[in-house]
N, C-alpha and C positions, 0 to 999 in steps of 0.2 A: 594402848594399841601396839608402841613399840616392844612391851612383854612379849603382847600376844602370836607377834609375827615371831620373834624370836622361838616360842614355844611352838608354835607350825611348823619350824623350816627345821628343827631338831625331832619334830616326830617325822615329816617327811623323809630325813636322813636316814633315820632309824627302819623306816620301810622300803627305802630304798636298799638298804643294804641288805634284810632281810629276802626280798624281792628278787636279789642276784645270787644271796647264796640259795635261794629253794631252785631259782632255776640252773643251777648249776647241780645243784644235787636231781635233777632229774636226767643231762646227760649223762652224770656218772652211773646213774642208779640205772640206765637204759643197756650200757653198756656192759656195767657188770652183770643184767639178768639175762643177758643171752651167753656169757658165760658159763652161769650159774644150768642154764638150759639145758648147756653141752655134756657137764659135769655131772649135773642129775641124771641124762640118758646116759652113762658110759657105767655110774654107778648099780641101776639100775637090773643090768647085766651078773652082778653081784651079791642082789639084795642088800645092798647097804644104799647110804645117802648121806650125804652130808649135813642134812638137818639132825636126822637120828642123831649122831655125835653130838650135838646142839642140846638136844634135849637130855641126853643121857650125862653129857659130860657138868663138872660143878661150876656155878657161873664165877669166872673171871673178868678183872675189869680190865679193857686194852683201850686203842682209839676207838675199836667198833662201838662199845659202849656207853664211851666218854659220846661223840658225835651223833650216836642215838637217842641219848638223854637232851642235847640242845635241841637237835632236831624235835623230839616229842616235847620238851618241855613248851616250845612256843608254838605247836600245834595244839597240845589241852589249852593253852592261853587263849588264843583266838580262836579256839571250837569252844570252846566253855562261855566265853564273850559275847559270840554270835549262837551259843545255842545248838552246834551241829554234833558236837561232840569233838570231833576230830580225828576220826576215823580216817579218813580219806589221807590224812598226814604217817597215821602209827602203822598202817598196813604195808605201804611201802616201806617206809624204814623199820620194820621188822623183817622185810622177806630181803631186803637188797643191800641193807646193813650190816641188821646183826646175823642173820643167814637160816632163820628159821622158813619152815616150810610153808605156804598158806595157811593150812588148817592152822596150825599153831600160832601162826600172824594173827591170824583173826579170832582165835580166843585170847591171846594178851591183849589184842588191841580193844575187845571186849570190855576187859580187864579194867582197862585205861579208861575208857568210856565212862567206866563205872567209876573208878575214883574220880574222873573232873567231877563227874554228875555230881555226888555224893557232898564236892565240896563245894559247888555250885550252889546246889540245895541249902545249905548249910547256912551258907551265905545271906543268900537270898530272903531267907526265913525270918531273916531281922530287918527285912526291908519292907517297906509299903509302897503303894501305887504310887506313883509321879502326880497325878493329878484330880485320884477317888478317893477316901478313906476305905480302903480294903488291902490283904498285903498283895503285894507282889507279883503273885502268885496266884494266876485264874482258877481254882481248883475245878470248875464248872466245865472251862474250857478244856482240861485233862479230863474230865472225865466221860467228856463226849470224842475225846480223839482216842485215850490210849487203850482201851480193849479195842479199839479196831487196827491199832499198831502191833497191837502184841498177835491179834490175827495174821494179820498181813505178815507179819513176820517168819511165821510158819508157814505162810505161802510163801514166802518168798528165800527159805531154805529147801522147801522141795525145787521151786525153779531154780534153785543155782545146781543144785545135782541135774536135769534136764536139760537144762539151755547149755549150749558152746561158749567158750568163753569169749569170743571173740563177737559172739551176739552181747552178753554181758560189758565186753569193753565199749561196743558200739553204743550200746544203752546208755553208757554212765556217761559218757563223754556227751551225748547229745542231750540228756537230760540235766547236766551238771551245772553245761555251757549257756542250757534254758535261763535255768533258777536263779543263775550267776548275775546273768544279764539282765534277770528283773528286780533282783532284791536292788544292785546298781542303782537301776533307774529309779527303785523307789526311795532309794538313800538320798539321791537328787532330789527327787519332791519336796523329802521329807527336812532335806539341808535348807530350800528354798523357805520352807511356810516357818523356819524356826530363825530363818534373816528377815523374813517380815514382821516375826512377833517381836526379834531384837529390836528393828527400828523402832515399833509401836511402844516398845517398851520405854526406848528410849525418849522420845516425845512426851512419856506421862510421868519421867522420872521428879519433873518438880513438885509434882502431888505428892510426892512419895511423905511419908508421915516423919517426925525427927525421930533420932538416935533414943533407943529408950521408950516411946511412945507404943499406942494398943498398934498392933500389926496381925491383920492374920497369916500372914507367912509364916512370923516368929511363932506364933499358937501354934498353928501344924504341924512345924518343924520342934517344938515341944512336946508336941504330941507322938512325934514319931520317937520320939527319943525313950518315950515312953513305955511303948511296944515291946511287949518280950516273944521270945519264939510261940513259947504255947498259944499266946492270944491271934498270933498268925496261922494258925493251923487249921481248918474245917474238919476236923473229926471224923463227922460220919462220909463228906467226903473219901476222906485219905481212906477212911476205913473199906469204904466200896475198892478203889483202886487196889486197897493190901490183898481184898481178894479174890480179886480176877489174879493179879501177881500167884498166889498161893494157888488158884485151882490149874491157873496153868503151867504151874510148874510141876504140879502133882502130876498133869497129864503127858509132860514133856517127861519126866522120870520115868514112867511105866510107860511110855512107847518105847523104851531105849531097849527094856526085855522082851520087845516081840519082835517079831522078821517082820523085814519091809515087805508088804503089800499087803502081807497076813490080814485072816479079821479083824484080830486084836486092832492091828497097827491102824487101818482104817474107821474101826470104832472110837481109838484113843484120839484119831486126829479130828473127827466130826465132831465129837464131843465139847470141843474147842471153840463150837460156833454158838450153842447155846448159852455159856457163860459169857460170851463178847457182846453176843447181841443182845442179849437179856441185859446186863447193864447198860450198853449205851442207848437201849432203847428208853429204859427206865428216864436218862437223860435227855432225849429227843422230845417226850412226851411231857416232862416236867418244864421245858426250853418252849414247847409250841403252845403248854394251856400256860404257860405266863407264873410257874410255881419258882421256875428259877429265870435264873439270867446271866450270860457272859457279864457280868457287870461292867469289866475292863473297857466292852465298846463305849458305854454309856449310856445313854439311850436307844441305841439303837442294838444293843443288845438284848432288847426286852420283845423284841417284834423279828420271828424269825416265822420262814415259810418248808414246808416240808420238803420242796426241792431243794431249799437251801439245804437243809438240816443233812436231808440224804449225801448233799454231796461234799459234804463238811468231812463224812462218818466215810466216802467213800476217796473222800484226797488221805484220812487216817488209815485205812489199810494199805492204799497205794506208797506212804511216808513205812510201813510197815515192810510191804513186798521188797522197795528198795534198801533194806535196812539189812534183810535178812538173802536177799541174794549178794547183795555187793559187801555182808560183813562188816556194814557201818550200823551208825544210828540212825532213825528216824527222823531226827531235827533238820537234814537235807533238803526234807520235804516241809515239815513242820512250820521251822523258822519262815521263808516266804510265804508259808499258806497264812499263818497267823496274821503279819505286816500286811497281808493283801485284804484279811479279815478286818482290819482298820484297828490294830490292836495295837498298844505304843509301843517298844524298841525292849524297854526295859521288861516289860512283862510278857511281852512275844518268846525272849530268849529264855526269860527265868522258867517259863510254863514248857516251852520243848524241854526245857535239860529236866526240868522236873517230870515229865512224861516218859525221857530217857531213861533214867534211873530206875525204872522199873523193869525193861523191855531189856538194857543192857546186865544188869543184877541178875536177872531172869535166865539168863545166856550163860555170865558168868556161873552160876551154881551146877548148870548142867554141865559144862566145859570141865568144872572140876571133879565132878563124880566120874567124868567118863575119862580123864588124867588127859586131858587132848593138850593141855601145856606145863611146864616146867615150873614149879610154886615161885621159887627161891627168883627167877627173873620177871614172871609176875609181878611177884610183891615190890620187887624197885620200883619197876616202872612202873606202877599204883601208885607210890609215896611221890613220885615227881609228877605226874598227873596231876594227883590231889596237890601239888604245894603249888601248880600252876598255874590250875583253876583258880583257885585263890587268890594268887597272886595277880592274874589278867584282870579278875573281876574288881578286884578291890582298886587294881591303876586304872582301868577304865570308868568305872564309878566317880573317881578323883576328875577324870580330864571331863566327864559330861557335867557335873558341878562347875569347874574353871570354865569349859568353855559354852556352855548352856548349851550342848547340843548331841541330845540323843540319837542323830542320826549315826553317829560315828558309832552304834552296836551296827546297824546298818551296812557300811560300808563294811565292816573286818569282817560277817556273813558271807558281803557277798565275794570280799579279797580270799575267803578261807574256802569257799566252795569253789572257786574258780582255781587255785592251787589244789584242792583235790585232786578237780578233773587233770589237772595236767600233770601230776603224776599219780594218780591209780590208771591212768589212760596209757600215758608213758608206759606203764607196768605192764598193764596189759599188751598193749603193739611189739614190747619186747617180747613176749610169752608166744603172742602169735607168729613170728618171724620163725622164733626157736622152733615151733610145733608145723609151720611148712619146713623149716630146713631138715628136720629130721622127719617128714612124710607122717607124719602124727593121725589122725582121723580126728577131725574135725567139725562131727555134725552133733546133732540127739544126743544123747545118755539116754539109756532105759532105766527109771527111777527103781525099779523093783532087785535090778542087779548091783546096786549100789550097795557096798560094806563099810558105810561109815564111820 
C-alpha cells in the first residue's frame, strides 16, 4: 500500500506540473496571437506575411522549436492514450509557437495525428481484448463508424469555409466542455466498479490456486503472448475500410481540379455519399440480422435496434463534421461515444485512433499534393508524435497492469479534451478580439467564393 501511495503522489506531481505549464502556455499563447493579429493586418498591406517566410524559409532549431517539440510531444502522448489524437494541443502550438498560419497548422497538425495514429495502431495490433479473446481492436465497431467520419469530415471542411470563426470558437468551447465533463464522470463510474471488483478480489484472494499450479489467467496470458499481428487483423474488415480510404481519396483529388460549386465539384462531392453509405450500411444490416457483432460489448453487442444503429452512424458523421471544421480528429467525439457504448477503456481508445488513421492519412495525402505545408518540419514533428504515441502508450499500459485500473485511459480523455478546449478556445477569443479591433467582418463566408 505504501509503494502504492508513493507512486500516486509522483504521478499526481507530474500532472500537476504539467497542468500549470499548459495553463501558462495559454496566457502566453493569448497574448502573443493578438500580436500576431496586429502584424498579420499591417503585412497584409504588402502582400507578404509572416507565416510565408515560415514556410519558404529552411527549418532551424531555436527555442521556438525546442518548446514545440515538449509541448507536442506530451499532447501525442495523452491524445494517442485517450484516443483523441491531439489535435486540439498541435494546432495551437503550431500557429502561436512556431508561427505558421492556420491552414498550415492544420495540415502539420494532421500530419502529427497521423504519426500518433500509425504508432498507436502499431501498438495496439499486438494486443488483445482485456477481457474477450478478440484483439484490441473492434474492427466491426470501425467499420460502422469510419465511412461516416470520413463523410462528416467533408461536411465539415465545407462548414469551416461558411461558418465565422467565432461561431466555430463558440462550438468547440461548448462542445469540448460537454464531452470533457462526461467522459470525467464516466472515469468515476468506471474508477468506482474497478474498487469494488479490487475488494471482491480481495476477499477470494485465499482460493487463489499455488505458485506453479493450472491458472487460467496464466493460460490467457500465454496465450496472448502468443498472438502475432497478422492473427489480430480482420482482413476483409480492414480490407472494406482501405476502400472507402482509397475511393475517397480518389474523390478528394479530382475535386481539387474543378471550381468550387462547379458541376464537376458538386458531382465529386455526392459521390462521397454512396460509398459511405453503402459500406456502413452493409454493416447496420449485418449488426441488426445477427451476421455480425460489436463483440467488445459482449452480449449485448449482439442485440442492436435500428434507432440504435442510426444513431450510432449519425454521432460518426457528427465525430466527422467536428473533425474537419475544427482541423482535429474524430476521436473527440469518438472516444466518449464508444465509453458511453459500454465498450472498455482500452478498446474504446485503441478503435478511435485506429478509425483515425484512416480520416487523418486521408487529409495528409491531400495536404501534400496541394504543398499546403513545409515537408522538412512535417517530418519532425511526425518522428516525435510517432515516438510519443508509443511511448504514452506503452507507460500507460505499464501503470493499468500496476494499478488494475483502466479508468485512468478515462481520465487522460477527458484531462486532454478539456485542455483542448482551453486552448483552441483561448486561440480562438484571441482571433476574435484581433478581428473586432481591426473592424474585420465577421458573419457567413460564401462557400462558392472561396480559393482554397
Amino acid at each position: 500500500m505504501a509503494e502504492f501511495g508513493g507512486k500516486w503522489r509522483g504521478l499526481k506531481s507530474v500532472l500537476m506540473v504539467l497542468i500549470n505549464f499548459l495553463l501558462a502556455f495559454v496566457f502566453v499563447s493569448a497574448e502573443r496571437g493578438l500580436t500576431r493579429e496586429a502584424t498579420s493586418a499591417r503585412m497584409d498591406e504588402t502582400g507578404d506575411s509572416v507565416s510565408s517566410h515560415v514556410l519558404k524559409a529552411e527549418m532551424k532549431f531555436d527555442w521556438r522549436i525546442v518548446l514545440g517539440s515538449i509541448i507536442g510531444f506530451f499532447g501525442a502522448a495523452f491524445g494517442s492514450v485517450g484516443g483523441v489524437g491531439g489535435g486540439g494541443i498541435f494546432v495551437p502550438m503550431l500557429s502561436l509557437i512556431i508561427g505558421f498560419d492556420p491552414k498550415s497548422a492544420t495540415a502539420i497538425s494532421k500530419c502529427m495525428i497521423m504519426g500518433a495514429a500509425v504508432s498507436s495502431v502499431y501498438y495496439n495490433l499486438k494486443l488483445r481484448h482485456p477481457t474477450i479473446d478478440m484483439p484490441v481492436i473492434d474492427y466491426d465497431l470501425a467499420l460502422l463508424i469510419q465511412p461516416m467520419l470520413m463523410l462528416g469530415i467533408s461536411l465539415g471542411v465545407a462548414l469551416n469555409v461558411v461558418f465565422a470563426d467565432w461561431m466555430v470558437t463558440v462550438l468547440l468551447i461548448v462542445l469540448f466542455t460537454v464531452t470533457s465533463t462526461k467522459a470525467f464522470f464516466k472515469g468515476v463510474e468506471t474508477w468506482r466498479k474497478e474498487t469494488i471488483m479490487k475488494r471482491t478480489d480481495a476477499g477470494e484472494v485465499e482460493y487463489k490456486p499455488l505458485r506453479g499450479g493450472p491458472s487460467n489467467s496464466q493460460g490467457k496470458e500465454t496465450k496472448e503472448l502468443e498472438i502475432t499481428v497478422f492473427e489480430n487483423v480482420y482482413w476483409k474488415e480492414l480490407g472494406l475500410l482501405v476502400f472507402v480510404w482509397v475511393a475517397f481519396l480518389v474523390l478528394q483529388i479530382a475535386k481539387e481540379s474543378t471550381y468550387t460549386c462547379s458541376i464537376g465539384y458538386w458531382v465529386l462531392n455526392l459521390l462521397q455519399i454512396p460509398v459511405a453509405v453503402g459500406v456502413t450500411l452493409y454493416e447496420v444490416v449485418s449488426l441488426y440480422t445477427g451476421r455480425r457483432a460489436i463483440a467488445s460489448k459482449g452480449d449485448e453487442g449482439t442485440k442492436f435496434r435500428v434507432l440504435q444503429l442510426m444513431t450510432y452512424c449519425a454521432f460518426g458523421v457528427l465525430a466527422g463534421v467536428v473533425g474537419g471544421l475544427l482541423g482535429l480528429g474524430g476521436g473527440f467525439i469518438m472516444g466518449p461515444l464508444f465509453l458511453e457504448l459500454g465498450v472498455p477503456p482500452q478498446v474504446s481508445s485503441a478503435t478511435a485512433t485506429f478509425a483515425m488513421t484512416f480520416s487523418s492519412s486521408m487529409s495528409v495525402v491531400e495536404y501534400y499534393l496541394l504543398k499546403r505545408f513545409p515537408v522538412p518540419y512535417a517530418v519532425y514533428f511526425v518522428v516525435v508524435a510517432t515516438f510519443a504515441a508509443f511511448i504514452g502508450q506503452h507507460i500507460v499500459r505499464r501503470l493499468i497492469i500496476v494499478f488494475g485500473r483502466a479508468s485512468l485511459i478515462i481520465f487522460i480523455l477527458a484531462f486532454t479534451i478539456f485542455v483542448s478546449a482551453i486552448l483552441l478556445g483561448g486561440f480562438g477569443i484571441s482571433n476574435m478580439i484581433g478581428k473586432i479591433h481591426h473592424q474585420e467582418y465577421m458573419g457567413f463566408e460564401n462557400l462558392c467564393k472561396y480559393d482554397g
